[in-house]
N, CA and C of each residue as an Amber inpcrd file, in Angstrom:
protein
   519
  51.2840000 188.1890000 -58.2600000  50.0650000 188.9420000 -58.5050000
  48.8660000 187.9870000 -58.5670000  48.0350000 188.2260000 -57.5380000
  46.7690000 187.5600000 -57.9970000  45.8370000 187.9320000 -58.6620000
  45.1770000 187.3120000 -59.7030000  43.7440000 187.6830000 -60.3750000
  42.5560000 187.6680000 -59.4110000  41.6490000 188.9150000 -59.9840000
  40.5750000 189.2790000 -59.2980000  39.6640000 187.5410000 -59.6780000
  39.3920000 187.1460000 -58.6430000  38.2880000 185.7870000 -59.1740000
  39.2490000 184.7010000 -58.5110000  40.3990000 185.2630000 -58.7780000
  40.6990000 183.7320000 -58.2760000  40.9130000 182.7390000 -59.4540000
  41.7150000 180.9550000 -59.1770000  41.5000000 180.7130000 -59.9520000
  40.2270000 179.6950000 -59.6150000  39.8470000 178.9730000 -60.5820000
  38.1910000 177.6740000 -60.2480000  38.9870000 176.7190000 -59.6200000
  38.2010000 176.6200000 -58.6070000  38.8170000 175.4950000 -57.3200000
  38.5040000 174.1310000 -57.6810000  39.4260000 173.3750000 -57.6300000
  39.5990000 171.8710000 -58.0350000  38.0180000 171.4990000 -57.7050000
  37.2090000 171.3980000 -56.8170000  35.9180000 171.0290000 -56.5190000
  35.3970000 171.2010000 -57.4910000  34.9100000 172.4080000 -57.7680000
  34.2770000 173.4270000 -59.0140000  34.6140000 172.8650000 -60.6120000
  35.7240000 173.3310000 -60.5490000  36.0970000 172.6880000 -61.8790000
  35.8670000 171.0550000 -61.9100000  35.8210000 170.4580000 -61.6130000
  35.5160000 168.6500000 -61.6780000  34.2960000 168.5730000 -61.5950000
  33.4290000 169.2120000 -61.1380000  31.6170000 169.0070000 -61.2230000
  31.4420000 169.9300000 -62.7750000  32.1330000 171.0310000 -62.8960000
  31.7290000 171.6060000 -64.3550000  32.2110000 170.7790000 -65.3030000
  33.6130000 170.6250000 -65.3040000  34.1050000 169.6120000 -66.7950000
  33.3820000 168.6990000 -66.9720000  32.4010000 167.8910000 -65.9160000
  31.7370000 166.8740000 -65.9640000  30.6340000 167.4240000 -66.9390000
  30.0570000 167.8170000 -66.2210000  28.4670000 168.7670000 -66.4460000
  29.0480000 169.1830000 -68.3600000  29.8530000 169.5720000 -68.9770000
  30.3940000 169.9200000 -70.3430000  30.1760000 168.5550000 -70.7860000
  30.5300000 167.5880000 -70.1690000  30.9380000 165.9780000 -71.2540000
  32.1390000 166.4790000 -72.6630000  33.1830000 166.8230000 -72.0840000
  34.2780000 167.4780000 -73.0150000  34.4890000 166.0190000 -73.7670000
  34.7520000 165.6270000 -74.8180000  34.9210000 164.4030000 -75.1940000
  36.5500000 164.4580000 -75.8810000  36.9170000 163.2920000 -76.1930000
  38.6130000 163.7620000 -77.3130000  37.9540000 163.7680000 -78.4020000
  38.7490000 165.0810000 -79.0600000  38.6390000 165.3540000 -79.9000000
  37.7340000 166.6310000 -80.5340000  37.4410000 167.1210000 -79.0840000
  36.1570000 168.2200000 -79.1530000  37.4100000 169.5620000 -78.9550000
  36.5860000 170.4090000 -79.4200000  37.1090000 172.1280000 -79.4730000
  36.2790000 172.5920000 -78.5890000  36.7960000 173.1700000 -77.6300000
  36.3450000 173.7540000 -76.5580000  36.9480000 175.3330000 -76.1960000
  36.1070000 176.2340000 -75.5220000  36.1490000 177.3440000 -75.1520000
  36.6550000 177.5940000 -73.8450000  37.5430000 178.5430000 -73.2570000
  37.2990000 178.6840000 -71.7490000  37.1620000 180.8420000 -71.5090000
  35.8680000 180.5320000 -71.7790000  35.8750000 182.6800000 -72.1760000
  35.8760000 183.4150000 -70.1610000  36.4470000 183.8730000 -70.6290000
  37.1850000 184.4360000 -68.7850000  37.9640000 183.4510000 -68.3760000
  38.7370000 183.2560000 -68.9070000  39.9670000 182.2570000 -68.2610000
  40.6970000 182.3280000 -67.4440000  40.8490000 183.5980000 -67.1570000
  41.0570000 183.8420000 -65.3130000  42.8500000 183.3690000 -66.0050000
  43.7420000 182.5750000 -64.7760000  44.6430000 182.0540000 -64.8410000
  44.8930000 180.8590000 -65.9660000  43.4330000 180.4770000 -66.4630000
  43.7880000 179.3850000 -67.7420000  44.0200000 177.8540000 -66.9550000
  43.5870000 177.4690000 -65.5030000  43.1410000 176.7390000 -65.0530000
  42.6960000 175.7410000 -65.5870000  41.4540000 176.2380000 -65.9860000
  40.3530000 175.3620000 -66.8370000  40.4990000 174.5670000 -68.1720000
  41.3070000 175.7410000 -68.6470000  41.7630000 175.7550000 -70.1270000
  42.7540000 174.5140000 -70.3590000  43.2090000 174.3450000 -69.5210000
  44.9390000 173.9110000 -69.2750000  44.5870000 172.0050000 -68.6160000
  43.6180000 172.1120000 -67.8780000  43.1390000 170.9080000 -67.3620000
  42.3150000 170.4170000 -68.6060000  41.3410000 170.7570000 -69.4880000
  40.6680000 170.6830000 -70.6850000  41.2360000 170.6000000 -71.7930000
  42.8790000 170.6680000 -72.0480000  43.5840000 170.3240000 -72.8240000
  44.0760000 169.1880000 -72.9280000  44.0920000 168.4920000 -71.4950000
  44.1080000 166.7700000 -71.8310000  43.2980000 165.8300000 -72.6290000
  42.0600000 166.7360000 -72.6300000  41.1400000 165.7600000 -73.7130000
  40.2150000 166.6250000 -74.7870000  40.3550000 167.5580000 -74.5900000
  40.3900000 168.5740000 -75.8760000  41.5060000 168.4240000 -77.3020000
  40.8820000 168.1800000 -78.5600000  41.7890000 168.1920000 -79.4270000
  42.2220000 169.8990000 -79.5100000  41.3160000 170.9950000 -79.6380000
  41.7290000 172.2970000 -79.7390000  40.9720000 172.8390000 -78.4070000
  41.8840000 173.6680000 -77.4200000  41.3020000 174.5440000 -76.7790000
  42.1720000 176.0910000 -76.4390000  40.4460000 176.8820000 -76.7700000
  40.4620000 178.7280000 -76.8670000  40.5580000 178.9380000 -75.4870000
  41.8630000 179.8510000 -75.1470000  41.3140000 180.3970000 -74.1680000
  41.4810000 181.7350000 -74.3570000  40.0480000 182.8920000 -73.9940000
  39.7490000 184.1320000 -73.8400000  39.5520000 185.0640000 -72.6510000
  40.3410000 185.8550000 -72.5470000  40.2300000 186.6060000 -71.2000000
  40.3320000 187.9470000 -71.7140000  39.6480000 189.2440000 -71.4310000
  39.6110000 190.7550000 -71.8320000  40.7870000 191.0570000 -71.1940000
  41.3520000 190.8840000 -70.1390000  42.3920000 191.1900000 -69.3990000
  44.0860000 190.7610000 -69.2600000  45.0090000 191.7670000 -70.1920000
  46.2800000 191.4760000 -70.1940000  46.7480000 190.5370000 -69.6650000
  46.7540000 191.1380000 -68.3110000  47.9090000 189.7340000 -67.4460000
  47.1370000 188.5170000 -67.1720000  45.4230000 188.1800000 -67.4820000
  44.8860000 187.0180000 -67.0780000  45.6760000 186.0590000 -68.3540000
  45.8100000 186.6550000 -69.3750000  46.2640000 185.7050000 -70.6930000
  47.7070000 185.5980000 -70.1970000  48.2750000 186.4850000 -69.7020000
  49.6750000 186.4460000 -69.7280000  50.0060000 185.0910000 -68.3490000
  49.1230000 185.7450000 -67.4970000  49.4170000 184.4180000 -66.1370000
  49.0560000 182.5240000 -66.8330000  47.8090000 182.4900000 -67.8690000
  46.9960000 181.5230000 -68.1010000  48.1350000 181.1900000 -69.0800000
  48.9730000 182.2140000 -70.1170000  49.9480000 181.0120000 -70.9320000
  51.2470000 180.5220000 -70.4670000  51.6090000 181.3480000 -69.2460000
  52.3500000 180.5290000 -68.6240000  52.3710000 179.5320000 -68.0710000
  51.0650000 179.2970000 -67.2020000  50.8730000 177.9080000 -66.7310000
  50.2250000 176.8170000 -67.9080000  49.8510000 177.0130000 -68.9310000
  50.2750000 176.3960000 -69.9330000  50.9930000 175.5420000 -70.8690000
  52.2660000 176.9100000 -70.4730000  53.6140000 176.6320000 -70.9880000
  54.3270000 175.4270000 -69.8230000  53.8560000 175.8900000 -68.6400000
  54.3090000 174.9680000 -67.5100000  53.9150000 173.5670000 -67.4010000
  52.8940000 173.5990000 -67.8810000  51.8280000 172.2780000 -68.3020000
  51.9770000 171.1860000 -69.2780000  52.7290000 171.9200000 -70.3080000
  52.8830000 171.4450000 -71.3240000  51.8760000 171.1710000 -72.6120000
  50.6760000 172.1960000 -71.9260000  49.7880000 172.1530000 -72.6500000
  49.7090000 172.9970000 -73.7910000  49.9510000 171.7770000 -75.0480000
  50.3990000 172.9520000 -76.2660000  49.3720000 173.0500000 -77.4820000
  48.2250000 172.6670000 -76.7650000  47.0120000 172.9770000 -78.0140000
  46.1260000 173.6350000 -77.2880000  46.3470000 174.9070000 -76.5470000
  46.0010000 175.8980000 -76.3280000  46.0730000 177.3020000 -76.6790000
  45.0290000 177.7950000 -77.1340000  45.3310000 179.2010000 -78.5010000
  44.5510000 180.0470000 -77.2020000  45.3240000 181.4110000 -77.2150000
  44.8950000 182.3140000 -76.4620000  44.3460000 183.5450000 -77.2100000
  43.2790000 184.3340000 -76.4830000  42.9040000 185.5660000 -77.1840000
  42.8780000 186.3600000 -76.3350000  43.5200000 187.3460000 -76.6160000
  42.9610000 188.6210000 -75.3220000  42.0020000 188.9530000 -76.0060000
  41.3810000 189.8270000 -75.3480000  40.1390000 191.1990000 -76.0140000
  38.5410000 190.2030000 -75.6790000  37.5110000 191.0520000 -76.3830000
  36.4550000 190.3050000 -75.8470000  36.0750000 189.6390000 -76.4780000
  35.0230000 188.9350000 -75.5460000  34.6610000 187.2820000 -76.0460000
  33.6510000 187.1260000 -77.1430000  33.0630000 188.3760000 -77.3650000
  32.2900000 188.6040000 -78.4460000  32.7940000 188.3840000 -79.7900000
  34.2650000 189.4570000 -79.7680000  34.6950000 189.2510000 -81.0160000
  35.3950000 187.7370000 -81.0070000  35.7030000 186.9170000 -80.1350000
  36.2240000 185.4120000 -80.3940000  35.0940000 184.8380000 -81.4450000
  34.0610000 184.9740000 -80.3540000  32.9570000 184.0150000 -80.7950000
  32.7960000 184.3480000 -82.2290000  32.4050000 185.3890000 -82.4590000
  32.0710000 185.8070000 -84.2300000  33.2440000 185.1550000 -84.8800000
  34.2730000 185.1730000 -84.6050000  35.3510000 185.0150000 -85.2850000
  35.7400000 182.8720000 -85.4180000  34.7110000 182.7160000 -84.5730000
  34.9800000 180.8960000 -84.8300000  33.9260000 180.1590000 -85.6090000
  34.3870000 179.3380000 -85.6000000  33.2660000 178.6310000 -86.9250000
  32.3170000 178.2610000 -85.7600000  33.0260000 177.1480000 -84.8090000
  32.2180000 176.0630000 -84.4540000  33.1160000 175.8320000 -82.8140000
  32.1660000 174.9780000 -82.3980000  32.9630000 174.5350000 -80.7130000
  31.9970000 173.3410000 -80.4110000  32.6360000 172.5030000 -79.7300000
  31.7640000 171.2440000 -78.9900000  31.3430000 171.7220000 -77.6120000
  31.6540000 172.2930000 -76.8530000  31.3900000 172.7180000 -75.7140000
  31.9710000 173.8950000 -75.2710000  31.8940000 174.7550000 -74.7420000
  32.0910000 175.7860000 -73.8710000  32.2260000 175.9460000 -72.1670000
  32.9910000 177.0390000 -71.3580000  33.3330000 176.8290000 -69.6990000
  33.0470000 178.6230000 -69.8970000  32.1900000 179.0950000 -69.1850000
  32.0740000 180.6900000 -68.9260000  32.4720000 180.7250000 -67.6270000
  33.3420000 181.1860000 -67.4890000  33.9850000 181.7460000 -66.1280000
  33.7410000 183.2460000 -65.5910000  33.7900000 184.0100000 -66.5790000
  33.7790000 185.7160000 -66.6590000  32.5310000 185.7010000 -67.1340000
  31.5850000 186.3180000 -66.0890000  30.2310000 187.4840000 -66.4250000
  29.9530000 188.6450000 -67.2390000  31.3910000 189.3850000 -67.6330000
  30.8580000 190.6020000 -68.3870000  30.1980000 190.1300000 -70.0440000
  28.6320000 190.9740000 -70.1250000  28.2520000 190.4680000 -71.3730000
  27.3210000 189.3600000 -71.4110000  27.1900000 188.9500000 -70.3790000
  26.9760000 187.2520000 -70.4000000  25.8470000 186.9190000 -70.9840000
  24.9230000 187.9910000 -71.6880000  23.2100000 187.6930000 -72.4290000
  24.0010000 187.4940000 -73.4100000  24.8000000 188.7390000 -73.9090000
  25.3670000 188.2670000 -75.3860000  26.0740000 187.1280000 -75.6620000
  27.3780000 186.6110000 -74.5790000  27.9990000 185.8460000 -74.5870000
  27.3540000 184.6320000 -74.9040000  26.4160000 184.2190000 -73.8280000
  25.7440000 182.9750000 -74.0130000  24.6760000 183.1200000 -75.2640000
  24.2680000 184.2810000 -75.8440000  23.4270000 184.1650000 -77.2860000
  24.8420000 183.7910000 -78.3500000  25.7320000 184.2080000 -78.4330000
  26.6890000 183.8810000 -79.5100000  26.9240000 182.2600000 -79.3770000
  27.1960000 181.9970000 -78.2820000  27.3920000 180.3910000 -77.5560000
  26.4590000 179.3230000 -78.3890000  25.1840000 180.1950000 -78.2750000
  24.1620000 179.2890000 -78.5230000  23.9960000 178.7310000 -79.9010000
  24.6630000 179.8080000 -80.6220000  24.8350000 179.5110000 -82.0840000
  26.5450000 178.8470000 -82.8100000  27.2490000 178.9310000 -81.5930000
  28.3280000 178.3080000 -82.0680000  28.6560000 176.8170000 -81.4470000
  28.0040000 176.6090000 -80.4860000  28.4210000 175.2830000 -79.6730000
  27.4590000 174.2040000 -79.9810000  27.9580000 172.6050000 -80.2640000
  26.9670000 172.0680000 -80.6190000  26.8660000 171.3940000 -79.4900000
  27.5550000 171.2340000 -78.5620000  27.1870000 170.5370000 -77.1670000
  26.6070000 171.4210000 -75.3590000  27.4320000 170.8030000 -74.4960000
  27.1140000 172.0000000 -73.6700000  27.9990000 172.9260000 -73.2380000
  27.5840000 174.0130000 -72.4500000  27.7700000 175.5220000 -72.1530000
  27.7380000 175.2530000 -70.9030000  28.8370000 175.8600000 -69.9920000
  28.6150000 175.6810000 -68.5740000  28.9590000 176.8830000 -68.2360000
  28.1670000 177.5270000 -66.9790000  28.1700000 178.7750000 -66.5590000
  29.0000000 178.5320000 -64.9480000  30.1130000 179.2690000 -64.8700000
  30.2270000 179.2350000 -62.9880000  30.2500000 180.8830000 -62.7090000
  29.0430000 180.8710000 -61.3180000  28.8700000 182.0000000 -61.1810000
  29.2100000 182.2180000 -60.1380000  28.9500000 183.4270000 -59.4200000
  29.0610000 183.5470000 -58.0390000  27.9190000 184.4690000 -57.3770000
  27.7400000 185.4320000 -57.9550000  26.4020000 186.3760000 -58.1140000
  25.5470000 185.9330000 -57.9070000  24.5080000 186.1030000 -57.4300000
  22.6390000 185.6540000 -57.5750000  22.6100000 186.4450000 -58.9000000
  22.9170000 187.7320000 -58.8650000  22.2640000 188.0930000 -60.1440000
  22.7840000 187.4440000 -61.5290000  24.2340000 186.7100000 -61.7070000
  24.5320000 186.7530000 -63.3050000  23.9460000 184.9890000 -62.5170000
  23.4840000 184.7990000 -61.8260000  23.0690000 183.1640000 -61.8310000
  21.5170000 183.3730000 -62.4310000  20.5690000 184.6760000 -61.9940000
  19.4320000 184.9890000 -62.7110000  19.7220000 184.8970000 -64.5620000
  20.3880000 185.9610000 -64.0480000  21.3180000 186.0750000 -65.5430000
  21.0750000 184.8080000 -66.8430000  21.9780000 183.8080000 -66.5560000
  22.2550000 182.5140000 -66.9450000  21.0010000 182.0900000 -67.5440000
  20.3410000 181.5800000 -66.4700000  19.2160000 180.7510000 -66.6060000
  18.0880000 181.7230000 -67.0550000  17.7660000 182.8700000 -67.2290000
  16.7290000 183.4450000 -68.3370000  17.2920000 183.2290000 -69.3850000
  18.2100000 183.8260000 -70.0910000  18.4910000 184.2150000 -71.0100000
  19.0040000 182.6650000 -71.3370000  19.0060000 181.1890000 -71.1320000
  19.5230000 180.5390000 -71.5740000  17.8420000 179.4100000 -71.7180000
  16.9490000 179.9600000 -70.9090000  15.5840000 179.7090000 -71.1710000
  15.2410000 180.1290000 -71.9750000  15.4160000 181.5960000 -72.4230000
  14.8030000 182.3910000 -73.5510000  15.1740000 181.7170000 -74.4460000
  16.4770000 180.8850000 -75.1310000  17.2000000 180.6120000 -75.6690000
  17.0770000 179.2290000 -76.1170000  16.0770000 178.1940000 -75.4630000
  15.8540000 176.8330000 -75.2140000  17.1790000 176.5070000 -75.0400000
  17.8770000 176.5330000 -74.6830000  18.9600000 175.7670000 -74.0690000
  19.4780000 175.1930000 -72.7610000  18.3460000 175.9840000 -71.3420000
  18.7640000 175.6920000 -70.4180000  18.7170000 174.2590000 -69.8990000
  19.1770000 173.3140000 -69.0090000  19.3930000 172.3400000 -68.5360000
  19.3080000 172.0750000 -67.3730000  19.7230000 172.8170000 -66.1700000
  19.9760000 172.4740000 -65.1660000  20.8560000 173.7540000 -64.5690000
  20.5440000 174.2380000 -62.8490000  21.1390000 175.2680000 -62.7250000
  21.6340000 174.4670000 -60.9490000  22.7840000 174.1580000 -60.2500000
  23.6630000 173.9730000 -59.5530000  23.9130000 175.0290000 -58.1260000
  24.1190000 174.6640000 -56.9330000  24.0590000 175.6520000 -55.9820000
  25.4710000 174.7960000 -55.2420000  26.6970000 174.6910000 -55.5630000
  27.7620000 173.9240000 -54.6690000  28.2000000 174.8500000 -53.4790000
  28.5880000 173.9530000 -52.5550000  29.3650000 174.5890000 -51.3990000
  30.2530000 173.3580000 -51.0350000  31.8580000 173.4780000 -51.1770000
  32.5470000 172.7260000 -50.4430000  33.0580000 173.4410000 -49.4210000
  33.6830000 172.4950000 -48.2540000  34.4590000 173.1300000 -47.3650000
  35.6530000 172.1480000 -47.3270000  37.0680000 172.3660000 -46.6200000
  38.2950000 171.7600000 -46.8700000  38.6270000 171.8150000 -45.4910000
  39.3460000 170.7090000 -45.0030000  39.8020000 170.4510000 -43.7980000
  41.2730000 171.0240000 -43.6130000  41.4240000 171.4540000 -42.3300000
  42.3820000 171.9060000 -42.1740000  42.4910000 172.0670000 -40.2160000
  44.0180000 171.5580000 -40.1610000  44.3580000 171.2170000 -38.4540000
  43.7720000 172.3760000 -37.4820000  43.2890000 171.7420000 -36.7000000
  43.3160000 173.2020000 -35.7440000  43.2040000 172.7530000 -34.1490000
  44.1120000 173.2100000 -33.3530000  44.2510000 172.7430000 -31.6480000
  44.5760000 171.2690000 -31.8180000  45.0560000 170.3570000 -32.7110000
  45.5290000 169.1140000 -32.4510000  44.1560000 168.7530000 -32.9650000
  43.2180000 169.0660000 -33.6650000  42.1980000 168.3570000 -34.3920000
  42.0850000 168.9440000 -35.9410000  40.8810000 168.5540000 -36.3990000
  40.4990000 168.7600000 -38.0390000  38.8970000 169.6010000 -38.0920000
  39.1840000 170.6140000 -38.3920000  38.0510000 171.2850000 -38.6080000
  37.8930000 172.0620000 -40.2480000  36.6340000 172.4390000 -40.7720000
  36.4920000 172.7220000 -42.2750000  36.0480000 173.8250000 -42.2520000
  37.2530000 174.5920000 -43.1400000  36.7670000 175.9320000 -43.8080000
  35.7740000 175.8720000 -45.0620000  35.0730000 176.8010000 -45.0490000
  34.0340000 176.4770000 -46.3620000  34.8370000 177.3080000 -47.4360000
  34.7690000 177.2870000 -48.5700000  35.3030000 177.5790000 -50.1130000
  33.8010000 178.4290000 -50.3720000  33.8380000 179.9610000 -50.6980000
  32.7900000 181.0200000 -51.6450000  31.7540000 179.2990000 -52.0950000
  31.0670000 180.0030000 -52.0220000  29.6360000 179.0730000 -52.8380000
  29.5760000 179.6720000 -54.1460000  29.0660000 178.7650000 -55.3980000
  29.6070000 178.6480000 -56.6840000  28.5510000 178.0670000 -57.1870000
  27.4310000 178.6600000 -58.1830000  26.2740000 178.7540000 -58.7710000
  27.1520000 177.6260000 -60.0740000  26.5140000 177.0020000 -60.5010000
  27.0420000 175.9110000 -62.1390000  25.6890000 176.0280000 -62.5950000
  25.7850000 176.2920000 -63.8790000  24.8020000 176.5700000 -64.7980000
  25.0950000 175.9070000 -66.0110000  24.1230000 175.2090000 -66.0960000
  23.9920000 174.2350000 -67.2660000  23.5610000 174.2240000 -68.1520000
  23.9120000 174.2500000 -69.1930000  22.8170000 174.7240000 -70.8380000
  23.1870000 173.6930000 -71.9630000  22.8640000 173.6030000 -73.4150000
  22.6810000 172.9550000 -74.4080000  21.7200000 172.4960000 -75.0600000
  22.0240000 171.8550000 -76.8630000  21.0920000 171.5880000 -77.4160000
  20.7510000 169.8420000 -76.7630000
């Protein structure tokens, strides 16, 4: 079964984890965790990492590869990311993957994270999205427009498919 979204393509994810500065020892978020990708790669240098997805089988696919990972300081939540956020003290950084909510999401963010917030979008609109409401917010930083493409054989040569283009949105104090 695949998840709607997909999971964040190795490209993507390595320009965002950057763009976070996840440090050891930091508590980190991954709210829309999709497959838990993010979550699961961010557990190598994460002392605690949340991962939140509204959607049954995204938690159910994301703690298996987890479990596969061996990544065992990963706490999962289903349901929404609203009630996570209220429900945590504190976080060093944050990864928003999932758009639904995302004024509120990133206003709760703003008050729980003491580092940065990274947005991956795909939309023009939740990329509008992002960057008002993270202006309104003084937090914005920097807003990202990537496009990779990946090689692959074709007629006895090498030609590149392009990978969806992928908005990174950057925020913090």
């Amino acid at each position: 079964m695949r998840l709607k979204g997909g999971p964040t393509q190795d490209e993507i994810m390595a320009i965002s984890l950057y763009k976070l500065g996840l440090r050891h020892g930091d508590a980190f978020a991954d709210i829309g965790c999709g497959t838990g990708k993010v979550a699961v790669y961010a557990s190598r240098t994460a002392e605690m990492v949340y991962a939140v997805d509204r959607r049954k089988e995204a938690i159910e696919r994301a703690r298996q590869n987890a479990i596969e990972a061996g990544a065992s300081n990963v706490r999962f939540f289903e349901g929404d990311s609203l009630d996570f956020l209220w429900g945590i003290e504190r976080l060093d950084c944050a990864f928003v993957g999932g758009t639904k909510r995302l004024e509120e999401t990133l206003e709760a963010l703003s008050m729980k994270v003491s580092g940065n917030i990274v947005v991956n979008a795909v939309r023009v609109e939740a990329l509008n999205e992002a960057i008002l409401t993270m202006k309104r917010l003084g937090i914005f930083k920097e807003a990202l427009h990537v496009q990779v493409s990946r090689s692959y054989d074709i007629g006895g040569g090498t030609m590149f498919r392009p990978i969806d283009p992928v908005y990174i949105i950057v925020g913090g104090k």
